[in-house]
CHARMM internal coordinates of N, CA and C (Angstrom, degrees):
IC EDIT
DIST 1 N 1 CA 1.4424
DIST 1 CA 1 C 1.5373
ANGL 1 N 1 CA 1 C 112.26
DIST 1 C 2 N 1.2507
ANGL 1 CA 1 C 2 N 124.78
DIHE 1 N 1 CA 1 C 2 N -33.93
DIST 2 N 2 CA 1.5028
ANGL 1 C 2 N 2 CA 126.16
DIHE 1 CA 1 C 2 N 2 CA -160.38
DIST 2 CA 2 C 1.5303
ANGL 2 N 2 CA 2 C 85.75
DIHE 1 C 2 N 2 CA 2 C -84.04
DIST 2 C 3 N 1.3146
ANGL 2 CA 2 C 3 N 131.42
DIHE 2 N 2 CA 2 C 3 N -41.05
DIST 3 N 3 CA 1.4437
ANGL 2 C 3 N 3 CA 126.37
DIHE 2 CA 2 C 3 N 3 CA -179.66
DIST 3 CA 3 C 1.6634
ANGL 3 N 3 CA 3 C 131.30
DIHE 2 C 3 N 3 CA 3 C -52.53
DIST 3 C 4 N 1.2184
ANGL 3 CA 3 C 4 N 88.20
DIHE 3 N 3 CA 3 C 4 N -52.60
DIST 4 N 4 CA 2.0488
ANGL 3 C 4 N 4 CA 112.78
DIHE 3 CA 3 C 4 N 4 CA 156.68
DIST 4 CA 4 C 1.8802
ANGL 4 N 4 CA 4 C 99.36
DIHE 3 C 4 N 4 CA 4 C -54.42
DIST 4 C 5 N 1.1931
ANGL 4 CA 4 C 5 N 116.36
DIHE 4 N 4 CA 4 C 5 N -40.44
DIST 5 N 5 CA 1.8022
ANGL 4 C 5 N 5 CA 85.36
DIHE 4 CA 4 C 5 N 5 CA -168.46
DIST 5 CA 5 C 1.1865
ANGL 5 N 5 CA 5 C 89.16
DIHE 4 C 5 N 5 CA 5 C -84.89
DIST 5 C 6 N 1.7712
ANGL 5 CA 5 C 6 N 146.43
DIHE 5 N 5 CA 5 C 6 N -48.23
DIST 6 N 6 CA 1.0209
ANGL 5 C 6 N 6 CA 117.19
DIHE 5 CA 5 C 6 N 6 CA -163.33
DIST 6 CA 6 C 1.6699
ANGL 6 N 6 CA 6 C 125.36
DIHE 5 C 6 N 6 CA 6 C -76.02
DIST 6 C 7 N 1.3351
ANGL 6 CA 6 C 7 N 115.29
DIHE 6 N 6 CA 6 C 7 N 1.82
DIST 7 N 7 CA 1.3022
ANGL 6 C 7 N 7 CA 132.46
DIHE 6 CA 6 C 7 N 7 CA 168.16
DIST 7 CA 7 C 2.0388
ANGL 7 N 7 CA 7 C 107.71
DIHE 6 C 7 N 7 CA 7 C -59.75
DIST 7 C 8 N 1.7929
ANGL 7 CA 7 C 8 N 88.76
DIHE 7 N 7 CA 7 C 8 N -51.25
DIST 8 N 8 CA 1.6163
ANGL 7 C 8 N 8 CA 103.05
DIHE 7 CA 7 C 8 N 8 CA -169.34
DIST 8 CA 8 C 2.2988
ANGL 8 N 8 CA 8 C 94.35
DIHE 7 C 8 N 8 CA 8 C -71.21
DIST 8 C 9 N 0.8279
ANGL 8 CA 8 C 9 N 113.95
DIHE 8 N 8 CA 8 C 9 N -30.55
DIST 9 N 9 CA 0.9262
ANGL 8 C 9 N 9 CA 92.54
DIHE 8 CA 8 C 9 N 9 CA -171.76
DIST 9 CA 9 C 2.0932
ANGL 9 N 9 CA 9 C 121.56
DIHE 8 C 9 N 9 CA 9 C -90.37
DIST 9 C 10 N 1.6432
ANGL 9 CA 9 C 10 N 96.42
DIHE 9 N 9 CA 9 C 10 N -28.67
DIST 10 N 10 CA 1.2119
ANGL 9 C 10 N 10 CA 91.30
DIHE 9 CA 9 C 10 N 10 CA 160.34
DIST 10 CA 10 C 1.7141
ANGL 10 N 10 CA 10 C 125.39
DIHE 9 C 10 N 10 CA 10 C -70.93
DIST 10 C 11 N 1.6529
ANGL 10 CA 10 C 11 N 107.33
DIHE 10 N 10 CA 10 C 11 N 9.63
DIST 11 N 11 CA 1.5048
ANGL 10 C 11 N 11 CA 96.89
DIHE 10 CA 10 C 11 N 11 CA 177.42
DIST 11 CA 11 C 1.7007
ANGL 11 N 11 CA 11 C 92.62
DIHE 10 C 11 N 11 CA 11 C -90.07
DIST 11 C 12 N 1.2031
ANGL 11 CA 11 C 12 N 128.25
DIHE 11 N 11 CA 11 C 12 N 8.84
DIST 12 N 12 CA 1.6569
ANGL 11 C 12 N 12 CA 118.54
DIHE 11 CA 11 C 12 N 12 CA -176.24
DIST 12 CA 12 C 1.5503
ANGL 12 N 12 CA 12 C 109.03
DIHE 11 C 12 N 12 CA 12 C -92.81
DIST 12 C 13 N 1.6856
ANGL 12 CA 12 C 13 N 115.30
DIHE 12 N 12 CA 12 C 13 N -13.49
DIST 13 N 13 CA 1.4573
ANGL 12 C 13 N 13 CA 101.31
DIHE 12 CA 12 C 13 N 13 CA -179.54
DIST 13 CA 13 C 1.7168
ANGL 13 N 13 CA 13 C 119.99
DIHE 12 C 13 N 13 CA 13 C -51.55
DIST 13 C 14 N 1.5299
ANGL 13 CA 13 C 14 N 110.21
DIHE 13 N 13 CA 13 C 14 N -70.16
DIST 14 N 14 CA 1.2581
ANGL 13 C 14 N 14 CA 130.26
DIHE 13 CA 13 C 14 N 14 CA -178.66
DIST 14 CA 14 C 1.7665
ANGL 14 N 14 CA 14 C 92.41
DIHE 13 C 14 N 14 CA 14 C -19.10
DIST 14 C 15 N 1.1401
ANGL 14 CA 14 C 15 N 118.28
DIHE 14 N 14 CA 14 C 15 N -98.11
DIST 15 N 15 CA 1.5637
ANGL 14 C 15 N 15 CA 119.40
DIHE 14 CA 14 C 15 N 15 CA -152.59
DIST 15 CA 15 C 1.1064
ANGL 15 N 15 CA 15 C 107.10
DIHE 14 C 15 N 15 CA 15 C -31.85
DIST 15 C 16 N 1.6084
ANGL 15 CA 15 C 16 N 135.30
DIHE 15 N 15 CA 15 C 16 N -63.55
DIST 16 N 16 CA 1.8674
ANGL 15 C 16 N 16 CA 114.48
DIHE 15 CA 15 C 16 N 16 CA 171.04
DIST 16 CA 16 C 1.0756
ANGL 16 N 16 CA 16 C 120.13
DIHE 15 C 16 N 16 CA 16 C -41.06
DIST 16 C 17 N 1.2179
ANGL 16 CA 16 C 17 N 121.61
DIHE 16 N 16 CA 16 C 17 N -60.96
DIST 17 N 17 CA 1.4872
ANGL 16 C 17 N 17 CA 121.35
DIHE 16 CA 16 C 17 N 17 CA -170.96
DIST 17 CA 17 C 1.7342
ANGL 17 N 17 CA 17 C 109.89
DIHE 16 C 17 N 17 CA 17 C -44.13
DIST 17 C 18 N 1.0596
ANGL 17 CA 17 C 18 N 106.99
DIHE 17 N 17 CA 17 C 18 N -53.65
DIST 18 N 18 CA 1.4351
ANGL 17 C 18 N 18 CA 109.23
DIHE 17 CA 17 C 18 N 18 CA -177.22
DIST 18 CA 18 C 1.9572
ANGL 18 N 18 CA 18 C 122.61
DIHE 17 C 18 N 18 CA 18 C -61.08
DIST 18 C 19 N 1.1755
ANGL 18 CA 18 C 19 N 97.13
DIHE 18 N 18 CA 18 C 19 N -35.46
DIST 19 N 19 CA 1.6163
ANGL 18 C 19 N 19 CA 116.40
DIHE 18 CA 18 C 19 N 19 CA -174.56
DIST 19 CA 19 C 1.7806
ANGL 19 N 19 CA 19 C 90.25
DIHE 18 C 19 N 19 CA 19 C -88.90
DIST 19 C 20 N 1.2772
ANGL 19 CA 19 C 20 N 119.92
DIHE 19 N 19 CA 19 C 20 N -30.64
DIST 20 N 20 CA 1.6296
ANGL 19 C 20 N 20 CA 95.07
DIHE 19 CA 19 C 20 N 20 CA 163.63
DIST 20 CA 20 C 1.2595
ANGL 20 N 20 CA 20 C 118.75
DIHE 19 C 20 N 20 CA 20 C -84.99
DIST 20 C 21 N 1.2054
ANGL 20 CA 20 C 21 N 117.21
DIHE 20 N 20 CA 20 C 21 N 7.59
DIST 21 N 21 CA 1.7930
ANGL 20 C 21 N 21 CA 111.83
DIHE 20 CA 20 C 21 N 21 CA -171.07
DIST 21 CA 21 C 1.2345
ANGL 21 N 21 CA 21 C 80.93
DIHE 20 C 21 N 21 CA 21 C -110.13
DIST 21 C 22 N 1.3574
ANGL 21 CA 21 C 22 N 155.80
DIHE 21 N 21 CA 21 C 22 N 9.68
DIST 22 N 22 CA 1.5030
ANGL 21 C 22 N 22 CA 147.12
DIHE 21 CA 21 C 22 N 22 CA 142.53
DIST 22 CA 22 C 1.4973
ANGL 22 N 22 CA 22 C 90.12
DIHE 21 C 22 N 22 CA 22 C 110.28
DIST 22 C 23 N 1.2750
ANGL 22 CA 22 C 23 N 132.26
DIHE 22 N 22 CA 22 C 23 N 8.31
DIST 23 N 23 CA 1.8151
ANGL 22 C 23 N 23 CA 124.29
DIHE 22 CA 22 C 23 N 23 CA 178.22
DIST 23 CA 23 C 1.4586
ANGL 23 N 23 CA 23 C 117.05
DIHE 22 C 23 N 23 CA 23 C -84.62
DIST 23 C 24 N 1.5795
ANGL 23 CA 23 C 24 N 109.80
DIHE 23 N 23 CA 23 C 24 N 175.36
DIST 24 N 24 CA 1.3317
ANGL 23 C 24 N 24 CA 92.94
DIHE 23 CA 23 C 24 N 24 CA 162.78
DIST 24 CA 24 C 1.2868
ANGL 24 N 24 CA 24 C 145.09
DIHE 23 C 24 N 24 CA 24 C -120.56
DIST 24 C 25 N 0.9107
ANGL 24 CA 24 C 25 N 115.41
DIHE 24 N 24 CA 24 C 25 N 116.93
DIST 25 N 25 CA 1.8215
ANGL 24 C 25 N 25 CA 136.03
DIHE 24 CA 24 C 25 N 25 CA -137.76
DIST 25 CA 25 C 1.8863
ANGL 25 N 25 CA 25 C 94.27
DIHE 24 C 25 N 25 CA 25 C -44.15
DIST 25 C 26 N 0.9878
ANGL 25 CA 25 C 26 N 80.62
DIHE 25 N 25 CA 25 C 26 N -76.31
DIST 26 N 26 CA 2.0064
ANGL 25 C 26 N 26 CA 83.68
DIHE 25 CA 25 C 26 N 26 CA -164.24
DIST 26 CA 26 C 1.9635
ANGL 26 N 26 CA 26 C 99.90
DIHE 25 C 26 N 26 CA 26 C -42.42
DIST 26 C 27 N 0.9834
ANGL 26 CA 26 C 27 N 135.07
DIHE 26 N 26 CA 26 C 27 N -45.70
DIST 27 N 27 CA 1.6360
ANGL 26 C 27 N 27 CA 130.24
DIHE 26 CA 26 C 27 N 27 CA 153.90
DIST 27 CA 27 C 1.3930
ANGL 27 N 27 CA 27 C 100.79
DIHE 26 C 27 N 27 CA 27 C -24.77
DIST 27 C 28 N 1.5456
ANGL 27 CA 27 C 28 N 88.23
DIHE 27 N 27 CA 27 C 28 N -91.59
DIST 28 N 28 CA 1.8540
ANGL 27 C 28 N 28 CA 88.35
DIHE 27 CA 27 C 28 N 28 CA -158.46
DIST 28 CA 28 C 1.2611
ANGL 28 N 28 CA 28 C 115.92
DIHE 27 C 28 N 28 CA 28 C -32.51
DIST 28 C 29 N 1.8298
ANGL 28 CA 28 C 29 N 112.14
DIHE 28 N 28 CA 28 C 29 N -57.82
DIST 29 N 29 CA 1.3233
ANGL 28 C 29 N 29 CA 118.91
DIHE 28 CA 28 C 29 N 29 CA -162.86
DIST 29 CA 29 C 1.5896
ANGL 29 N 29 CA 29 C 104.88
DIHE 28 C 29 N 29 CA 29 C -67.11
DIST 29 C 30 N 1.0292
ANGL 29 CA 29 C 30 N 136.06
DIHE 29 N 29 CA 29 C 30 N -17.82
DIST 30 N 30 CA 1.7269
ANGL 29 C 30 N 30 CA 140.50
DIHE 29 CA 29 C 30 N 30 CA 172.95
DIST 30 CA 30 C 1.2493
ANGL 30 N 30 CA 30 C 88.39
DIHE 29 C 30 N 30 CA 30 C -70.76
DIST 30 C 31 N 1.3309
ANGL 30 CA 30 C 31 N 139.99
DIHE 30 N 30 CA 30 C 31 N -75.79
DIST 31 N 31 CA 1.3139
ANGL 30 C 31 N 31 CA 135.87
DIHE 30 CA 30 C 31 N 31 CA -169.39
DIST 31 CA 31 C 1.1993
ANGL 31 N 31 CA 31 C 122.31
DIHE 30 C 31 N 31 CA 31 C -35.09
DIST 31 C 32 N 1.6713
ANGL 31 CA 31 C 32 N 107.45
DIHE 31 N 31 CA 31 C 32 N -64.94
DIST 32 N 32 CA 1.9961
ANGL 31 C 32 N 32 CA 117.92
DIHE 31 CA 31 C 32 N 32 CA 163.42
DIST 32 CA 32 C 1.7365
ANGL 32 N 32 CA 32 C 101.65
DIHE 31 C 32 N 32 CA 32 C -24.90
DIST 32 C 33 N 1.6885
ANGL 32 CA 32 C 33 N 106.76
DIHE 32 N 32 CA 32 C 33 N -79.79
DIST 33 N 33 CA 1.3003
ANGL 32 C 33 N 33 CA 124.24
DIHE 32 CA 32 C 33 N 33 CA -149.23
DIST 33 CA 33 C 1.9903
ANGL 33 N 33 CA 33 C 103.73
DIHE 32 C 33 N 33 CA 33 C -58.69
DIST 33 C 34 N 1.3539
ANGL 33 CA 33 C 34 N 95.13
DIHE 33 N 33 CA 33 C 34 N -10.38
DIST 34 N 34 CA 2.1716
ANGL 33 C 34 N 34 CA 93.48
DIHE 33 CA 33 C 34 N 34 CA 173.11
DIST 34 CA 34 C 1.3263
ANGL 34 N 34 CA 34 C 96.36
DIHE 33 C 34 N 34 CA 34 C -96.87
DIST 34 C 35 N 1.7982
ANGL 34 CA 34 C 35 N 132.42
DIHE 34 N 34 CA 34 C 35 N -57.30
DIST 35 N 35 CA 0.9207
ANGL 34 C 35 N 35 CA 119.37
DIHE 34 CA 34 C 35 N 35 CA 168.45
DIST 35 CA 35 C 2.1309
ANGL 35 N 35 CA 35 C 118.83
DIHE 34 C 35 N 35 CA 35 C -12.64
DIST 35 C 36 N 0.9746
ANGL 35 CA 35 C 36 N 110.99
DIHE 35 N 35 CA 35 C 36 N -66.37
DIST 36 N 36 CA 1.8225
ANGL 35 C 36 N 36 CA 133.68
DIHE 35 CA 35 C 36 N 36 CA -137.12
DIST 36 CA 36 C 1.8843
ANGL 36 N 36 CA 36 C 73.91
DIHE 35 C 36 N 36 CA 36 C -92.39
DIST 36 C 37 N 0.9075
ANGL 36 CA 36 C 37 N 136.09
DIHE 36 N 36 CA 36 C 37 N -47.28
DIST 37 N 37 CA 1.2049
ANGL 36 C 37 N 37 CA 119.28
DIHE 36 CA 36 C 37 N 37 CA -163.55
DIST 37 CA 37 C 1.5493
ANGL 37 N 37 CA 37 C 109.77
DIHE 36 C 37 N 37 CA 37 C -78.16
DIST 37 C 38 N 1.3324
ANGL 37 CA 37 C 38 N 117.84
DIHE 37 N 37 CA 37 C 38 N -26.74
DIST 38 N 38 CA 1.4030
ANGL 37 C 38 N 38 CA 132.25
DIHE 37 CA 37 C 38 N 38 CA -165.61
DIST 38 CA 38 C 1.9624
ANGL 38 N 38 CA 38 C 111.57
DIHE 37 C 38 N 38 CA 38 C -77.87
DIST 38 C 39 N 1.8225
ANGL 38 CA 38 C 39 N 92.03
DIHE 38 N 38 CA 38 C 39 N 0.71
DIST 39 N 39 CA 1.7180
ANGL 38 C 39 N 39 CA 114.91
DIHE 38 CA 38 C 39 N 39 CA -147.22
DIST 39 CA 39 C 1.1320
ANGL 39 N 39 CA 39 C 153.17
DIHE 38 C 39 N 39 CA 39 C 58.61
DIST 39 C 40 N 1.5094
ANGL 39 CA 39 C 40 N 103.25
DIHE 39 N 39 CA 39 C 40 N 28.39
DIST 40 N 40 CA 1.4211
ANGL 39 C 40 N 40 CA 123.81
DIHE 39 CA 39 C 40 N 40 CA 178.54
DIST 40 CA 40 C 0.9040
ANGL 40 N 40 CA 40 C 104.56
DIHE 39 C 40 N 40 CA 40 C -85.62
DIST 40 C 41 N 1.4461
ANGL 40 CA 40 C 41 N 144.17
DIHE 40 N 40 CA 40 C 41 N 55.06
DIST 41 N 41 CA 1.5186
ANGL 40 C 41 N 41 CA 143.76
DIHE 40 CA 40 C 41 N 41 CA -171.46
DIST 41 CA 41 C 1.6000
ANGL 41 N 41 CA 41 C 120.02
DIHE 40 C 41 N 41 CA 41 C -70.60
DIST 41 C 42 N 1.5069
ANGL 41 CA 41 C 42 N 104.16
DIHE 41 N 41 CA 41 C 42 N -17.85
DIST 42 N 42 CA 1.9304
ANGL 41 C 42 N 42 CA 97.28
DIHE 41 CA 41 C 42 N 42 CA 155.65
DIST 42 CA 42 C 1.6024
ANGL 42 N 42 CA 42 C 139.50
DIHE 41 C 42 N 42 CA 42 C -89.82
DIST 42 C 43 N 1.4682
ANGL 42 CA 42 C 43 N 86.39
DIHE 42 N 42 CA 42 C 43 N 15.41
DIST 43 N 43 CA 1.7539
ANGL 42 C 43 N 43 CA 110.57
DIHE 42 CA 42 C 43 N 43 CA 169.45
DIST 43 CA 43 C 1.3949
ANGL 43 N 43 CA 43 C 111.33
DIHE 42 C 43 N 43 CA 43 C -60.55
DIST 43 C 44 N 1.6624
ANGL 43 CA 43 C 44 N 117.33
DIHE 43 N 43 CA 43 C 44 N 134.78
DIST 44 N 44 CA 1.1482
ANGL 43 C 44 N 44 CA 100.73
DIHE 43 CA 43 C 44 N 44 CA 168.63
DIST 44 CA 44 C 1.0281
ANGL 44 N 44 CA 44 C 88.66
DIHE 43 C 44 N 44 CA 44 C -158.46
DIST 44 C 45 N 1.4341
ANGL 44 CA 44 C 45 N 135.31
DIHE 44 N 44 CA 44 C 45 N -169.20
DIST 45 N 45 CA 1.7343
ANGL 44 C 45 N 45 CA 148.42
DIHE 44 CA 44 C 45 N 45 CA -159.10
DIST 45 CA 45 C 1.7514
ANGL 45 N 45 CA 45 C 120.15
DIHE 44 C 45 N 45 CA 45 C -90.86
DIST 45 C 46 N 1.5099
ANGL 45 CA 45 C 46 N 116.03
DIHE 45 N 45 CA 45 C 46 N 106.62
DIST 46 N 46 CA 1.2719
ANGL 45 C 46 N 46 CA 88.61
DIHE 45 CA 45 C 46 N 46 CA -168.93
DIST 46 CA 46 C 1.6701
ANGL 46 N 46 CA 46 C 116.72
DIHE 45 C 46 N 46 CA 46 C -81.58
DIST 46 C 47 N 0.6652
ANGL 46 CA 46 C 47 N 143.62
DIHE 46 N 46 CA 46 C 47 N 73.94
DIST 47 N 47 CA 1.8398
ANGL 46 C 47 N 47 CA 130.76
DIHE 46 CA 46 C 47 N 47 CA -147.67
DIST 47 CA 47 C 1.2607
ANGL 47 N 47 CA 47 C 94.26
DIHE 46 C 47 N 47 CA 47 C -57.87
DIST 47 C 48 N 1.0510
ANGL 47 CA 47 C 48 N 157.88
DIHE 47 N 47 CA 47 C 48 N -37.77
DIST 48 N 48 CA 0.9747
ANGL 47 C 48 N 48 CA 143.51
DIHE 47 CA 47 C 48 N 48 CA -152.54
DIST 48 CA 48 C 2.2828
ANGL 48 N 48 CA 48 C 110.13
DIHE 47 C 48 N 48 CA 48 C -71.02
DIST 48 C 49 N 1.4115
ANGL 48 CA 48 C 49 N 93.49
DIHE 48 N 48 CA 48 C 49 N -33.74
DIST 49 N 49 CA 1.1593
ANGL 48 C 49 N 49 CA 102.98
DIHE 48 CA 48 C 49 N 49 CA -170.95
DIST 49 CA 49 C 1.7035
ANGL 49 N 49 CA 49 C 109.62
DIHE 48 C 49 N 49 CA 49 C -117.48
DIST 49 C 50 N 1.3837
ANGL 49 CA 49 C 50 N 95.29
DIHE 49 N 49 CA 49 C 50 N -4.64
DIST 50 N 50 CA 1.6013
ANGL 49 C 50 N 50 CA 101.56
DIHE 49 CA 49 C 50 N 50 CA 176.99
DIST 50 CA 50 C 1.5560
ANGL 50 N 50 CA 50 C 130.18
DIHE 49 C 50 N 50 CA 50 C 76.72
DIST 50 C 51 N 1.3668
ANGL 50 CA 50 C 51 N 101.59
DIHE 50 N 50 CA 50 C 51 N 16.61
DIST 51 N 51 CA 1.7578
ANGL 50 C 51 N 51 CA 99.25
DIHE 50 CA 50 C 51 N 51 CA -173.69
DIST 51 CA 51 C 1.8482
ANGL 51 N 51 CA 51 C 83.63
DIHE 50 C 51 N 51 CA 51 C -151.07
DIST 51 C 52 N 1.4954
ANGL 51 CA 51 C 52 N 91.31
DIHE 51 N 51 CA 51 C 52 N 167.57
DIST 52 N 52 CA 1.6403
ANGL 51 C 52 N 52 CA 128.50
DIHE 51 CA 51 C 52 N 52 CA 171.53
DIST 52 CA 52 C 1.9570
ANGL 52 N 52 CA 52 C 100.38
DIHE 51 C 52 N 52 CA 52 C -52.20
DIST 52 C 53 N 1.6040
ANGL 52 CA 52 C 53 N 99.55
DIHE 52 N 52 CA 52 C 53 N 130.28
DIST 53 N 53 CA 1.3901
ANGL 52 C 53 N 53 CA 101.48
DIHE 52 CA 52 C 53 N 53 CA 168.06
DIST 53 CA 53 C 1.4871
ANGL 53 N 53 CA 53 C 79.18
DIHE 52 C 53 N 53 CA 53 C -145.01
DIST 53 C 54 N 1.8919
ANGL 53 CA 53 C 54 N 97.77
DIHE 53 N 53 CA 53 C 54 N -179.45
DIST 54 N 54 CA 1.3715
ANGL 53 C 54 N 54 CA 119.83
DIHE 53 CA 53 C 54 N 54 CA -170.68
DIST 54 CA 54 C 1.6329
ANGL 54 N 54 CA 54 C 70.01
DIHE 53 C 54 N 54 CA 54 C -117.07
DIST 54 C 55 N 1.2791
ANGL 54 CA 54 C 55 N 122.72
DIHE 54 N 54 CA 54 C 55 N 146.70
DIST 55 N 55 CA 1.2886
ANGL 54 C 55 N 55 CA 158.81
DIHE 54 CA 54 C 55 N 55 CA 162.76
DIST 55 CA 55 C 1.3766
ANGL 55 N 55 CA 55 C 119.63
DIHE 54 C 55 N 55 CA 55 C -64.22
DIST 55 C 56 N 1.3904
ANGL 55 CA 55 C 56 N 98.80
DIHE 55 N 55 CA 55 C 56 N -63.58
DIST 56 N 56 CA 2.1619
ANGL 55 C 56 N 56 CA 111.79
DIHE 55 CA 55 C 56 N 56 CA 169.14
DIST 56 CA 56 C 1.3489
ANGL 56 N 56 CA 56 C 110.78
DIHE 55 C 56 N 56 CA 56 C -60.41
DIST 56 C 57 N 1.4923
ANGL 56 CA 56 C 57 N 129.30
DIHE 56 N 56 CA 56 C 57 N -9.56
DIST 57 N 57 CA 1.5643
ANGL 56 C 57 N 57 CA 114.23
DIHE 56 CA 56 C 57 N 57 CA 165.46
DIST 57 CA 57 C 1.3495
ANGL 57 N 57 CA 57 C 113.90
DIHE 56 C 57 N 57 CA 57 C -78.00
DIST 57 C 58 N 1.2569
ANGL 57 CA 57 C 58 N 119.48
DIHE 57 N 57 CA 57 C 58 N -20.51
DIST 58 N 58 CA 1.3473
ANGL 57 C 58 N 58 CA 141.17
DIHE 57 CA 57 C 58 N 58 CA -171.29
DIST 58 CA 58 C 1.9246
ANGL 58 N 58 CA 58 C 98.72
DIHE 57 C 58 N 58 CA 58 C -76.37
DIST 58 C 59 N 1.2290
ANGL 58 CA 58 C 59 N 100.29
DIHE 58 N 58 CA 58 C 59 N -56.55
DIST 59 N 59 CA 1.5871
ANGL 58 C 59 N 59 CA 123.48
DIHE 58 CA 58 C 59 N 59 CA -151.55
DIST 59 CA 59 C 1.4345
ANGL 59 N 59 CA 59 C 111.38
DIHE 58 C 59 N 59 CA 59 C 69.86
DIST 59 C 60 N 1.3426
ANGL 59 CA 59 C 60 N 110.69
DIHE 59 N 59 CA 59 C 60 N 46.08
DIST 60 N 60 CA 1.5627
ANGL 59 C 60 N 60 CA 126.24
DIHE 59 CA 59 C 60 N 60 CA 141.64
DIST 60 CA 60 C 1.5486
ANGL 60 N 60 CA 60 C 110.40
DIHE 59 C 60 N 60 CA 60 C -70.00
DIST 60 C 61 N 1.7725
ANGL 60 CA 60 C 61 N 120.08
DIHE 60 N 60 CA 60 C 61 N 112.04
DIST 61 N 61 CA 1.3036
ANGL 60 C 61 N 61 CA 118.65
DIHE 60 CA 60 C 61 N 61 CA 171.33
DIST 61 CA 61 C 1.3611
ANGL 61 N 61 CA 61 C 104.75
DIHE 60 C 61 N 61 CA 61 C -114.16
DIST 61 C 62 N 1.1432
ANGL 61 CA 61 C 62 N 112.11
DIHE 61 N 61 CA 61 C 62 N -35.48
DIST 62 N 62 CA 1.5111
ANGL 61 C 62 N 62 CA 118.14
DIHE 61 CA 61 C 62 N 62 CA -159.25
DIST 62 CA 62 C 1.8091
ANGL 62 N 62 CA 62 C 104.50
DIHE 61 C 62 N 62 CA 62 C -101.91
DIST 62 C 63 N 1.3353
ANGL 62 CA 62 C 63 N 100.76
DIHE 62 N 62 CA 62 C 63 N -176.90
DIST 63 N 63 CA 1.8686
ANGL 62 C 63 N 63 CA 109.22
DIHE 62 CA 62 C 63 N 63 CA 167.73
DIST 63 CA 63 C 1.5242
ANGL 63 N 63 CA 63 C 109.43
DIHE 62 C 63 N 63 CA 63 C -97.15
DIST 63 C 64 N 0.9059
ANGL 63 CA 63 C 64 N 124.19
DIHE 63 N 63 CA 63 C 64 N 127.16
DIST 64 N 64 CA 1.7585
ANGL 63 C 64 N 64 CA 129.61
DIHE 63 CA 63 C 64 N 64 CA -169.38
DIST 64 CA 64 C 1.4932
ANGL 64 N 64 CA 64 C 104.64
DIHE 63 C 64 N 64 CA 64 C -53.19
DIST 64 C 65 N 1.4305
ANGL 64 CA 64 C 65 N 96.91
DIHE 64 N 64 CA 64 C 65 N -27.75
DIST 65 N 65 CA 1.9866
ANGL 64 C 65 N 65 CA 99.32
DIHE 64 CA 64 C 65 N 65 CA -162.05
DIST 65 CA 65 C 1.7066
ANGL 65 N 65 CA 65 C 96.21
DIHE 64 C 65 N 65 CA 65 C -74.85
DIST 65 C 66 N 1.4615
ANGL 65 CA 65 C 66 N 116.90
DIHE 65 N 65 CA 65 C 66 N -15.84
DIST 66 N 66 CA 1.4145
ANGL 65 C 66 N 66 CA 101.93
DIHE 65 CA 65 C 66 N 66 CA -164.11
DIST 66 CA 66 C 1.6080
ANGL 66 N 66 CA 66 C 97.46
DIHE 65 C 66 N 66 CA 66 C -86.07
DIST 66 C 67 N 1.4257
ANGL 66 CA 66 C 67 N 117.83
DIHE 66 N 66 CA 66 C 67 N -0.66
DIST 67 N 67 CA 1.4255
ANGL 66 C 67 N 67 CA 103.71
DIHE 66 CA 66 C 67 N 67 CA 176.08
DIST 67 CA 67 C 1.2148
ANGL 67 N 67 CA 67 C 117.41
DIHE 66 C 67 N 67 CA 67 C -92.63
DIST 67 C 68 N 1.0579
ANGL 67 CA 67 C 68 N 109.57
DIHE 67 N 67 CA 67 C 68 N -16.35
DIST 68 N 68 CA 1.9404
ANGL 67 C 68 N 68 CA 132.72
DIHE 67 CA 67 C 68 N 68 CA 165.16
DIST 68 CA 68 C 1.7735
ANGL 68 N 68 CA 68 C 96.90
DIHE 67 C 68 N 68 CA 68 C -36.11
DIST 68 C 69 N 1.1546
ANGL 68 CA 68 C 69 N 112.70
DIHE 68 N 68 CA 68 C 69 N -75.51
DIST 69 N 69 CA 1.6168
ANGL 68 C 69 N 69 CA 138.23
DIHE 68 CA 68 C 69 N 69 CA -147.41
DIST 69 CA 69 C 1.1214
ANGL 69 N 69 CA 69 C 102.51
DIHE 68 C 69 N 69 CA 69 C -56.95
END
COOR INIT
IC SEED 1 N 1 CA 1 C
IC BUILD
């Protein structure tokens, strides 16, 4: 059970993130959620450009902020 809520709650990041990068959330996040089902599971949001990328073409592994710390 404790796994399911934190599952339900990390599905709430995406929509801020996206609606602060000025996009539009229910898009993007429809886009993510076909991406991830289709098994592209290193898809994630580019804000910068506003659509679905794979991350590992990049060699994005990590969260940028953790290199901050």
């Amino acid at each position: 059970m404790p796994l399911q809520n934190l599952l339900k709650v990390l599905r709430l990041f995406p929509k801020p993130l996206a609606e602060n990068a000025g996009l539009n959330a229910m898009e993007i996040i429809s886009s993510l959620y076909a991406e991830h089902l289709t098994g592209n599971t290193k898809v994630g949001i580019d804000l910068d450009e506003g659509v679905c990328m794979d991350g590992s073409t990049l060699n994005i592994w990590d969260l940028h902020i953790t290199k901050l710390l």
